[in-house]
C-alpha positions in Angstrom: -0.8 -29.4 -13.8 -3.9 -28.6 -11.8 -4.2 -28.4 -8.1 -6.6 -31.5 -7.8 -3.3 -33.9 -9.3 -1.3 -32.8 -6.1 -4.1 -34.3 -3.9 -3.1 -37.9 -5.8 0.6 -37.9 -4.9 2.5 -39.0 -2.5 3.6 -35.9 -0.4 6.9 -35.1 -0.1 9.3 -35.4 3.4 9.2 -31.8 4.0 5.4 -31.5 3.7 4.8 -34.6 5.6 6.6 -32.5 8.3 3.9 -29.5 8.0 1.4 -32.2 8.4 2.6 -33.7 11.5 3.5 -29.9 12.8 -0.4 -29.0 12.3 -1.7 -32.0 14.3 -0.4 -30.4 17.0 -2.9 -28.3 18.4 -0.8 -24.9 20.1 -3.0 -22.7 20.5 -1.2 -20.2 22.6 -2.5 -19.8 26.1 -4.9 -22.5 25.2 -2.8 -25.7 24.3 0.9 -26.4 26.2 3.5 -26.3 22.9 5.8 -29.0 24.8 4.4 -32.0 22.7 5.4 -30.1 19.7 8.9 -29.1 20.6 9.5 -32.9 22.1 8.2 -34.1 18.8 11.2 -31.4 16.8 13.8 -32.3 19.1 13.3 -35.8 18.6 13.5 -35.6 14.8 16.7 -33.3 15.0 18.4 -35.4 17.5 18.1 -38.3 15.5 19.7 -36.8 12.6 22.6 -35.6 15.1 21.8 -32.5 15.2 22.2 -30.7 18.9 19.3 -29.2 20.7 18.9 -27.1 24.1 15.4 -26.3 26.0 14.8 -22.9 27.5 11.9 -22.3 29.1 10.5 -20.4 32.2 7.5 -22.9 32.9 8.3 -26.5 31.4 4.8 -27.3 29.4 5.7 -24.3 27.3 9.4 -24.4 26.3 12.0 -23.2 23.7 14.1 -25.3 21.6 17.3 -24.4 20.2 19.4 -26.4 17.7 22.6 -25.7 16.2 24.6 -27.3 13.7 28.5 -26.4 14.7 30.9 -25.8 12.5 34.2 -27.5 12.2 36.2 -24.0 10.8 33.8 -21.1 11.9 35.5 -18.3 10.9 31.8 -16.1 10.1 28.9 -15.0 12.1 26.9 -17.5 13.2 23.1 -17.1 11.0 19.8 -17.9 12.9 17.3 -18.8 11.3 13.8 -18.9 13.8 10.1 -18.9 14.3 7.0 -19.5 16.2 5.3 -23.2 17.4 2.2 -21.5 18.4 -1.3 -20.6 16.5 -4.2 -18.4 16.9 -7.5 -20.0 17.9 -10.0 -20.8 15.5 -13.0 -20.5 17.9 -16.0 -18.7 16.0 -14.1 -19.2 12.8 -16.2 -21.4 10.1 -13.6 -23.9 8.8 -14.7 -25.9 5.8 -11.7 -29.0 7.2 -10.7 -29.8 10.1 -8.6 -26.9 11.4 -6.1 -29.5 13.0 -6.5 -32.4 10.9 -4.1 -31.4 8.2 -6.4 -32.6 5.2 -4.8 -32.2 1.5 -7.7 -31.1 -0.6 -7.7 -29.0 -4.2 -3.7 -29.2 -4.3 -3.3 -27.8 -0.6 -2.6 -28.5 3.1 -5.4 -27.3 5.2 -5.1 -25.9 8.9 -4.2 -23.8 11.4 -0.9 -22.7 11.3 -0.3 -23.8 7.8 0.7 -20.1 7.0 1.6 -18.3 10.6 4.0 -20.0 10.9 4.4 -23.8 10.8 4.5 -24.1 7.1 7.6 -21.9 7.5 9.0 -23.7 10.7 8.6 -26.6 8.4 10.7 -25.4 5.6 13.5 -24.2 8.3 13.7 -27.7 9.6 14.2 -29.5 6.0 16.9 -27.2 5.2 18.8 -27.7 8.4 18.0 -31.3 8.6 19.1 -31.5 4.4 22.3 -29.4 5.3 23.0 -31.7 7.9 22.2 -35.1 6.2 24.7 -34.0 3.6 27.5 -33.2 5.7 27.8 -29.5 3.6 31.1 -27.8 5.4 29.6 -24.3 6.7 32.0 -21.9 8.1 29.7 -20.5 10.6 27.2 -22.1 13.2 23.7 -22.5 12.1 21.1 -22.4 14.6 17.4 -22.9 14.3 15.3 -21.5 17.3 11.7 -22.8 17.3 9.9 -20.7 20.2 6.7 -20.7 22.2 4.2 -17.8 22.7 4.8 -16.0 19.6 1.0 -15.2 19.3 0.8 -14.0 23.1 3.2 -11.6 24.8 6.5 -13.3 23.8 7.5 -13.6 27.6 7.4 -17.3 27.4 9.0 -17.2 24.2 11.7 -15.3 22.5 11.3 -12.1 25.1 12.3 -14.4 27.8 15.6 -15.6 26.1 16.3 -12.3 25.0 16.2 -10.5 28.2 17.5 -14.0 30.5 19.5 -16.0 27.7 21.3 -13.7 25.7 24.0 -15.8 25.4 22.6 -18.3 23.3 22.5 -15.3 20.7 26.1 -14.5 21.1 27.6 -13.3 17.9 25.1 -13.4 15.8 23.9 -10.4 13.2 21.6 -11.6 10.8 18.3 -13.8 11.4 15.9 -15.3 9.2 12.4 -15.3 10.2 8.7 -14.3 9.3 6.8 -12.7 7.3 8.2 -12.5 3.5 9.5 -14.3 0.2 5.8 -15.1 -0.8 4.8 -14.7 -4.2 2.1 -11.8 -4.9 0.3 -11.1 -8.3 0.5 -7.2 -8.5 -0.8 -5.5 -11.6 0.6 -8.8 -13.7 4.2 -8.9 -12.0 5.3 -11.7 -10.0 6.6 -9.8 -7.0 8.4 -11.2 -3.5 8.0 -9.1 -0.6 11.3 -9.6 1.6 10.8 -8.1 5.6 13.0 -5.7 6.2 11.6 -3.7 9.4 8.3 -4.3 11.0 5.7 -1.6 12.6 6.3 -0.9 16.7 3.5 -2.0 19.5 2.4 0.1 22.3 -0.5 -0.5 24.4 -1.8 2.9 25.6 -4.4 4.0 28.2 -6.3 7.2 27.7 -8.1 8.5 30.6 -10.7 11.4 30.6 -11.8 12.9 33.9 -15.0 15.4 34.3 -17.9 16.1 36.7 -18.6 13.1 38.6 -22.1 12.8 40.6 -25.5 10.9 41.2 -27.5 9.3 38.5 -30.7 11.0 39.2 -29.4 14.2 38.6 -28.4 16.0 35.1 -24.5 16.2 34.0 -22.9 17.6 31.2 -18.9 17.5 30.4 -18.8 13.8 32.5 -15.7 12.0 32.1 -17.6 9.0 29.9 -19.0 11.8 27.0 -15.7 13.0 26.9 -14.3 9.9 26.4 -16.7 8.6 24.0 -15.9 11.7 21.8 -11.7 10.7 22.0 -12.9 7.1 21.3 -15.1 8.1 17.9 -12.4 10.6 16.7 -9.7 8.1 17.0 -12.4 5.7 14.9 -13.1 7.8 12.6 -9.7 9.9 11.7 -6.8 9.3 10.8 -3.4 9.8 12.7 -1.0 12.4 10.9 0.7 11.2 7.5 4.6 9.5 8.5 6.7 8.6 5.5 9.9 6.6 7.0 12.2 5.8 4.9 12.1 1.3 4.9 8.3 2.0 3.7 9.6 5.0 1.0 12.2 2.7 -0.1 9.6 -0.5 -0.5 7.4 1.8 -2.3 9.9 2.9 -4.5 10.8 -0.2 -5.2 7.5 -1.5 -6.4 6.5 1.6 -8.6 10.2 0.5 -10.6 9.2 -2.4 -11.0 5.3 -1.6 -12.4 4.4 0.7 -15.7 2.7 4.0 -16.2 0.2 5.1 -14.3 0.2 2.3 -11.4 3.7 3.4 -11.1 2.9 7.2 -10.6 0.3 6.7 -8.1 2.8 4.9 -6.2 4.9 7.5 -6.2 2.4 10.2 -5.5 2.4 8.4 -1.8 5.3 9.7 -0.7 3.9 13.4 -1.2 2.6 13.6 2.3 0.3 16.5 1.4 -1.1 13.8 -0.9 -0.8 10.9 0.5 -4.2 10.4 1.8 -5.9 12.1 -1.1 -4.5 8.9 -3.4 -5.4 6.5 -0.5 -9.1 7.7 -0.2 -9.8 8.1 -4.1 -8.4 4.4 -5.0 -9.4 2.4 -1.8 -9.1 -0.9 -1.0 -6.4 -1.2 -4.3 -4.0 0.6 -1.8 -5.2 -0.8 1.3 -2.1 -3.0 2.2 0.0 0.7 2.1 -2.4 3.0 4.6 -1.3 1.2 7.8 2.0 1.8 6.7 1.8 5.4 5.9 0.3 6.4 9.3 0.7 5.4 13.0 -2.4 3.7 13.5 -4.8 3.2 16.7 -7.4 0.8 18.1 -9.4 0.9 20.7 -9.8 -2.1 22.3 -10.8 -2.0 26.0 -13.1 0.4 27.9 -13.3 0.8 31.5 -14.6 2.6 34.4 -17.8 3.3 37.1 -18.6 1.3 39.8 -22.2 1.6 40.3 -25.3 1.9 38.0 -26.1 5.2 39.9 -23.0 7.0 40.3 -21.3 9.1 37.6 -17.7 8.4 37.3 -15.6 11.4 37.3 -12.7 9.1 35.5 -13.3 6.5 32.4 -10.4 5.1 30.7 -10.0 3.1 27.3 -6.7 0.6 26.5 -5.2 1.4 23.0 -3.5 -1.2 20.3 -1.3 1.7 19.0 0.9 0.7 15.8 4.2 3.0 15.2 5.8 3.1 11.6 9.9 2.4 12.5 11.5 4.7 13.4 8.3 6.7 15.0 9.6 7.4 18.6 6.7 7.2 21.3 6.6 10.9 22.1 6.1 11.5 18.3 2.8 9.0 18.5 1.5 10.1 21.5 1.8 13.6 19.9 -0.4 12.4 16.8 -2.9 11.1 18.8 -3.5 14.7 20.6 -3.2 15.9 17.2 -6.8 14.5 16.8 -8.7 14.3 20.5 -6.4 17.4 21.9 -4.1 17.6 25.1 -6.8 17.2 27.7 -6.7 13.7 28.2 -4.3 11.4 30.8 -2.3 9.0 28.2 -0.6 6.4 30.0 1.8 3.7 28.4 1.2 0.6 29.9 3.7 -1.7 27.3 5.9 -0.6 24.5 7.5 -2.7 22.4 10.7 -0.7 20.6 11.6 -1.3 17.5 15.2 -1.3 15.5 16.7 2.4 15.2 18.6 1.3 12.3 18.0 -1.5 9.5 21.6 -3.1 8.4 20.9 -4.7 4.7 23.6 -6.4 4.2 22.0 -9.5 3.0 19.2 -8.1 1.3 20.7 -8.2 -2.8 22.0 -11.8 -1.5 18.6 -12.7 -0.6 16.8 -11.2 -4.0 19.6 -12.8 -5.8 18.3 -16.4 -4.5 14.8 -15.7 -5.3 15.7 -14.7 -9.2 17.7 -18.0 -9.0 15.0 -20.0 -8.3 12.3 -18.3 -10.1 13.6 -16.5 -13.3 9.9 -14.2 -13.0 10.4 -13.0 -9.4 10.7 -9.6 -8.7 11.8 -9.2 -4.8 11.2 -5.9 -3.0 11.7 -4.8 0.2 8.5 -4.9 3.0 7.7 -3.1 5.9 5.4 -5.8 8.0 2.2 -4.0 9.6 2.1 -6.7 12.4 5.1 -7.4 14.6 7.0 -10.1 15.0 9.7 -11.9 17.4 12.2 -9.5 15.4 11.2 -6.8 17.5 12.7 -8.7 20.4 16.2 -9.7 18.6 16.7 -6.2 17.6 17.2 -5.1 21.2 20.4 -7.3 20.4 21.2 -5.9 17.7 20.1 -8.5 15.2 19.0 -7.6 11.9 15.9 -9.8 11.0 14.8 -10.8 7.1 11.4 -12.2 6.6 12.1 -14.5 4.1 10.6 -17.9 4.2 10.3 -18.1 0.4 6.9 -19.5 -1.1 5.6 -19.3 -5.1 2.0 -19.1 -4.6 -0.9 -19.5 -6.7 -1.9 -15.4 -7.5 -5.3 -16.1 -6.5 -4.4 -17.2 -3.0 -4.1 -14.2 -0.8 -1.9 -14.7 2.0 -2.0 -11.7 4.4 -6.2 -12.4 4.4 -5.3 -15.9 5.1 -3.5 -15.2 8.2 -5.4 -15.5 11.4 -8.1 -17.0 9.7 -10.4 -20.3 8.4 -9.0 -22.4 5.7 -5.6 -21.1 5.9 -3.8 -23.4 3.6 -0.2 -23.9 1.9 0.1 -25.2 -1.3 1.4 -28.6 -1.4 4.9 -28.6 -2.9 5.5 -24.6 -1.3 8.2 -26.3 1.6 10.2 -27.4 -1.1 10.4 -24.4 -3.3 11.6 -22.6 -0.1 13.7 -25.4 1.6 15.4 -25.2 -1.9 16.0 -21.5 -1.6 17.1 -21.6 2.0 19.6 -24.4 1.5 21.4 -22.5 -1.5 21.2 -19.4 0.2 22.8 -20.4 3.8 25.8 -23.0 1.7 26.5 -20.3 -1.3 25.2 -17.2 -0.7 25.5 -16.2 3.1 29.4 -17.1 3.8 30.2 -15.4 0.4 28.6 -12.3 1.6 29.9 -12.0 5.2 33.1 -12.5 3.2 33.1 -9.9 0.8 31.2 -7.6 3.2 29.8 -5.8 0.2 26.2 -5.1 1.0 23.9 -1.9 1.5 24.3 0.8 4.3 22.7 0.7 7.2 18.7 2.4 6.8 17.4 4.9 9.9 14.5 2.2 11.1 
């Protein structure tokens, strides 16, 4: 069937759902999320299925619904995402970024990948569960949260840090980014989250001689900072092989043949690692930011007047930390390359999980091969972060899997964030299939057994 057939059919419930959840513009700190969790809460409360609101200012809330089991006897499983979108000011759509146009066999629009075409695959398999009455021996919960995209402090950092009761119990969450089909070298492979990157936002200050503008200076604060700023541009931070991204690249180079394999491999020799990254290039690109600590500079400040030399400039840092990278170790590679003689401040650091408990993970490949005979799952480190980082100060263990087969010539990550992102029409189904077998079969049998992998240093 070609993608242009889809376009003449009716669509189905679930991706009705992503249609509706698009025409909601939420762009965070832009657009107020409320219409879009009143619109959820509606539909789940009509199916009789209990909701709560959290929220620290009403326009943007929180929305938690729970289907309570009769005989729990097992962990409650959350499953959770994000209501909220990126702007798509500057971005050249060809649709209607908030129109939710089907076209050439997809849905078309902002948030269609990040994340309401997951939220709307979480919400036809709790509303399916529910509609069929299926006997769970654990609560399910589905959290849909607000400010996802911003700081999180409206969203799931609030109820973390001023709700943690309504996480009570729970180990394992389901959530963004992963289950997605990619085309790798021929192989059909599904990328399942198992530990995310850390954020930090750092401020680097340089001081030095300070005076009038009429008058020559050497070794001022702003040319020593500018030479920081183009190192950090231009170099890389040191080589950190942790061992989530050792075991995801092992896991890939199984699955591939000869040579591809070996190059793989030939990562995790950290005296070669970016010899192999700089002669193949953008074939490796998706590994490098997982490999390294990375840094941005984003912000520059400092001076007051045209005519006076500031003795002190400072620059604001996106920093990136591989997990399990402790601060001290990052701030240590970044003197590695602009040396000890600058002021680094940490303004915001997000921590991530110490450890990594897989228990679910063979459960959750094993529902992939089920569905799709061709799927190869491996594990993924994610370079962004995501609400995870927040559960984990809880001790919840977070899986992105919202499972989606995907045409191989649709990339996804490049997709994200930007114009024309676009599901496939029939996607919501393929995972609401997945989710629904895996949360009725799968999870209870494996919180049963209690057979499942170690715990992983994050």
């Amino acid at each position: 069937m070609d993608h242009f057939e889809n376009d003449r059919k009716p669509l189905s419930a679930s991706d009705q759902l992503l249609q509706d959840l698009i025409r909601f513009d939420t762009t965070t700190e832009v657009s107020p999320e409320k219409p879009a969790i009143d619109y959820i809460r509606t539909l789940l409360e009509k199916e009789g299925i209990e909701t709560e609101t959290f929220f620290r200012t009403e326009e943007r809330p929180n929305l938690l619904a729970t289907i309570k089991s009769e005989c729990a006897q097992l962990p409650p499983l959350l499953l959770y995402g994000h209501i909220d979108v990126v702007p798509t000011e500057g971005q050249k759509w060809t649709k209607d970024p908030f129109a939710a146009t089907v076209s050439e066999g997809y849905i078309w629009g902002r948030g269609a990948l990040d994340m309401k075409g997951e939220l709307a695959m979480f919400l036809a398999a709790v509303i399916q569960i529910k509609r069929e009455k299926i006997p769970l021996p654990f609560d399910l919960k589905l959290l849909v949260v607000s400010d996802e995209e911003g700081t999180g402090n409206w969203g799931m950092a609030f109820l973390v840090r001023e709700h943690p009761e309504i996480f009570s119990g729970i180990r394992f969450a389901l959530g963004e980014i992963g289950g997605f089909s990619m085309g790798i070298s021929g192989k059909k492979m599904y990328p399942v989250m198992i530990a995310e990157k850390q954020f930090a936002h750092l401020k680097i200050t340089a001081e030095g001689e300070g005076g009038h503008g009429s008058l020559s200076h050497t070794n001022t604060a702003m040319e020593r900072l500018c030479r920081a700023v183009e190192k950090l541009s231009s170099q890389s931070l040191p080589v950190r092989i942790t061992p989530p991204v050792e075991m995801m690249i092992e896991s890939m180079a199984a699955a591939l043949d000869g040579v591809e394999a070996m190059v793989l491999k030939l990562l995790l020799k950290s005296s070669l690692t970016d010899k192999v990254l700089g002669l193949l290039g953008k074939q490796l690109e998706l590994f490098k930011p997982l490999l390294h600590n990375n840094i941005n500079v984003t912000i520059i400040e400092g001076g007051s007047a045209v005519n006076v030399i500031p003795s002190r400039v400072s620059c604001h840092c996106d920093v990136r930390l591989v997990p399990g990278c402790t601060l001290e170790e990052a701030i240590k590679d970044i003197e590695s390359v602009i040396g000890s003689s600058y002021e680094i401040e940490v303004v915001e650091y997000d921590k991530g999980a110490e450890t990594l408990d897989l228990t679910l993970l063979d459960s959750l490949f094993a529902a992939l091969r089920k569905k799709d005979p061709e799927a190869i799952p491996v594990p993924f480190v994610a370079t962004g972060v995501t609400d995870g980082r927040f559960l984990s100060l809880l001790g919840i263990q977070t899986y992105g899997f919202t499972p989606m087969d995907l045409p191989e010539d649709l990339d996804f990550t490049s997709l994200i964030h930007a114009a024309d992102e676009r599901l496939p029409v029939g996607a919501v189904d393929f995972g609401k299939d997945i989710l629904v077998d895996f949360i009725c079969h799968a999870y209870a049998a494996q919180m049963e057994g209690q057979n499942g992998r170690p715990e992983m240093k994050g």
